[in-house]
C-alpha positions in Angstrom: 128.6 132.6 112.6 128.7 134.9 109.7 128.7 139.0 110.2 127.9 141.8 108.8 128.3 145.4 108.5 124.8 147.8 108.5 125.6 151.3 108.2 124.1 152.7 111.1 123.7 149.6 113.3 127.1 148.6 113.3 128.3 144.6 113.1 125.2 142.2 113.0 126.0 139.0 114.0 124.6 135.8 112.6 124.7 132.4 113.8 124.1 129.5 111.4 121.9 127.8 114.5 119.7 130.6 113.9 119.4 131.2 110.2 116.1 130.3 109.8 116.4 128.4 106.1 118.3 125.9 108.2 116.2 125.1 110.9 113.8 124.0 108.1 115.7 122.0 106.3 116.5 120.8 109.9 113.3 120.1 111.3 112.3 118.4 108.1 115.5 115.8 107.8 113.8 115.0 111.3 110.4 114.6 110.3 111.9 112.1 107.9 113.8 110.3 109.6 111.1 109.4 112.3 109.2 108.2 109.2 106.3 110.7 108.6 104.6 110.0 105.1 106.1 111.7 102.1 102.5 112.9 101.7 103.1 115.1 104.8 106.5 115.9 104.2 105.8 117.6 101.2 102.6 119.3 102.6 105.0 121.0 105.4 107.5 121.6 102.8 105.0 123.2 100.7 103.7 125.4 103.8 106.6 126.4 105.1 107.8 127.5 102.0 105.4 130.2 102.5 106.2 131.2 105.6 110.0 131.5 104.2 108.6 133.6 101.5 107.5 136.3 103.3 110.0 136.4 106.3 112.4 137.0 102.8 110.3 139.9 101.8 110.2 141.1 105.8 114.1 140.4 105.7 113.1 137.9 108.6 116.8 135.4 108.4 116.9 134.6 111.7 114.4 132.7 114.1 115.5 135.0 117.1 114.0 137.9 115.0 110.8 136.4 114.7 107.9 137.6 117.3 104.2 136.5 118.1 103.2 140.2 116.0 105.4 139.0 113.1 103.0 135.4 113.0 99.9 137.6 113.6 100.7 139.6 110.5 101.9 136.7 108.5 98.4 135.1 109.3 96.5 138.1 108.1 98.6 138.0 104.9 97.4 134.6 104.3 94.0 135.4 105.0 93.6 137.6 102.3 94.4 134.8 99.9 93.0 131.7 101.4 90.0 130.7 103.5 89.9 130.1 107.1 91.0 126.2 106.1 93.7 127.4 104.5 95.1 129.8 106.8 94.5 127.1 109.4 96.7 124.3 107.1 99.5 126.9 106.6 99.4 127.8 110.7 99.9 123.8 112.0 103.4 123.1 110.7 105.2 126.6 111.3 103.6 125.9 114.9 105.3 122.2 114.6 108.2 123.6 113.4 108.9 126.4 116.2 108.0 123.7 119.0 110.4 121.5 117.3 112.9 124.4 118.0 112.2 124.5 121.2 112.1 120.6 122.3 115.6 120.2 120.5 116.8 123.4 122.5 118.4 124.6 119.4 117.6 128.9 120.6 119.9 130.0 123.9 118.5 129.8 127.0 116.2 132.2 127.5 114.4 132.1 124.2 110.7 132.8 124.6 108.4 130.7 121.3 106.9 133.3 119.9 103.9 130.6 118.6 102.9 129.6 122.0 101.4 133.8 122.3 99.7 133.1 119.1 96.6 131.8 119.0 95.3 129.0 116.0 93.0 131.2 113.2 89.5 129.9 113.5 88.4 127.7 111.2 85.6 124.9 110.7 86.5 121.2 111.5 85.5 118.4 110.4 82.6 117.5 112.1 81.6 120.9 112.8 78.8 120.9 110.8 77.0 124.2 110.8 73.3 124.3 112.0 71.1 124.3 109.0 73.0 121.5 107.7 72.5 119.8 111.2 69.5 120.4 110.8 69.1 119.2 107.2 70.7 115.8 108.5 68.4 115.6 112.0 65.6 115.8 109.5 67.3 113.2 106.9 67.9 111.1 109.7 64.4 111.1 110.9 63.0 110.3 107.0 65.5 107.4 107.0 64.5 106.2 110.9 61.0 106.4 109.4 61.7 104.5 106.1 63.8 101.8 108.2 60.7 101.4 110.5 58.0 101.1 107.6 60.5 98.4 106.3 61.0 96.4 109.4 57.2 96.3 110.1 56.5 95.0 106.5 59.3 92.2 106.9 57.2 91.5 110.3 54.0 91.2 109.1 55.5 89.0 106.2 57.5 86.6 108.7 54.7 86.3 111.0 52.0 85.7 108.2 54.8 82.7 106.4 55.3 81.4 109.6 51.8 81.3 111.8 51.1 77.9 110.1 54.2 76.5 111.6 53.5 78.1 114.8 50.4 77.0 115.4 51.4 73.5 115.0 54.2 74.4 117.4 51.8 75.6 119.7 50.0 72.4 119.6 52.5 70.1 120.3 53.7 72.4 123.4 50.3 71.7 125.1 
């Protein structure tokens, strides 16, 4: 624990368990160690480097300072500089991260997560396609549905006019 004085607050105490640059480093020794790809390692790295950024420039240290209106406003900082995807991609691992926290029971007992009073930004999915496009691709389908039916029907008529002398020989024989 590390302490220190604030002038009209008195002592401030600060416990390493806490000190949010830790828990990082922390949660991703773990994600390592159960083998994640380095691809994704370096994504949450990246991500939650942000989130460090601007808990430094809220003099946020400490993961029991951190509430669900502290997310909120971090979210709307990153909106202003990213789209919805982005704001989404930059959401998912300091959500991983605080219910890490929380499964390793690193915070004292009665610790509240301030992420799970935060709902996920909005964004499109994959597979959300929105509805002119779905409709551009019900109408592509159709032309292709169409196209595959014209050349099914040709290959018919071309097998059944090869083969009808061979059939009605069959035919023959069968009677």
């Amino acid at each position: 624990m590390y302490a220190l004085k604030s002038q009209d607050q008195g002592l401030i105490t600060l416990s390493q368990q806490d000190y949010l640059p830790i828990l990082v480093e922390s949660f991703l020794i773990d994600r390592r160690s159960q083998g994640l790809s380095p691809n994704t390692i370096e994504f949450y790295t990246k991500k939650l480097q942000y989130f460090q950024k601007y808990c430094e420039r809220q003099a946020l240290t400490q993961i029991s300072q951190l509430t669900s209106d502290f997310i909120r406003m971090y979210l709307l900082e990153l909106s202003e500089a990213h789209n919805p995807g982005g704001v989404h991609a930059c959401f998912r691992p300091l959500r991983t991260l605080l219910y890490w926290i929380e499964e390793e029971e690193i915070m004292p007992a009665g610790w509240k997560n301030p992420i799970r009073r935060v709902k996920a930004p909005k964004w499109a999915a994959v597979g959300q396609i929105p509805k002119l496009r779905r409709k551009a691709a019900r109408y592509s389908k159709q032309e292709h549905l169409q196209e595959d039916q014209a050349d099914y029907e040709m290959l018919r008529k071309r097998m059944e006019a090869e083969l009808a002398p061979h059939m009605e020989g069959a035919d023959r024989n069968l009677s």
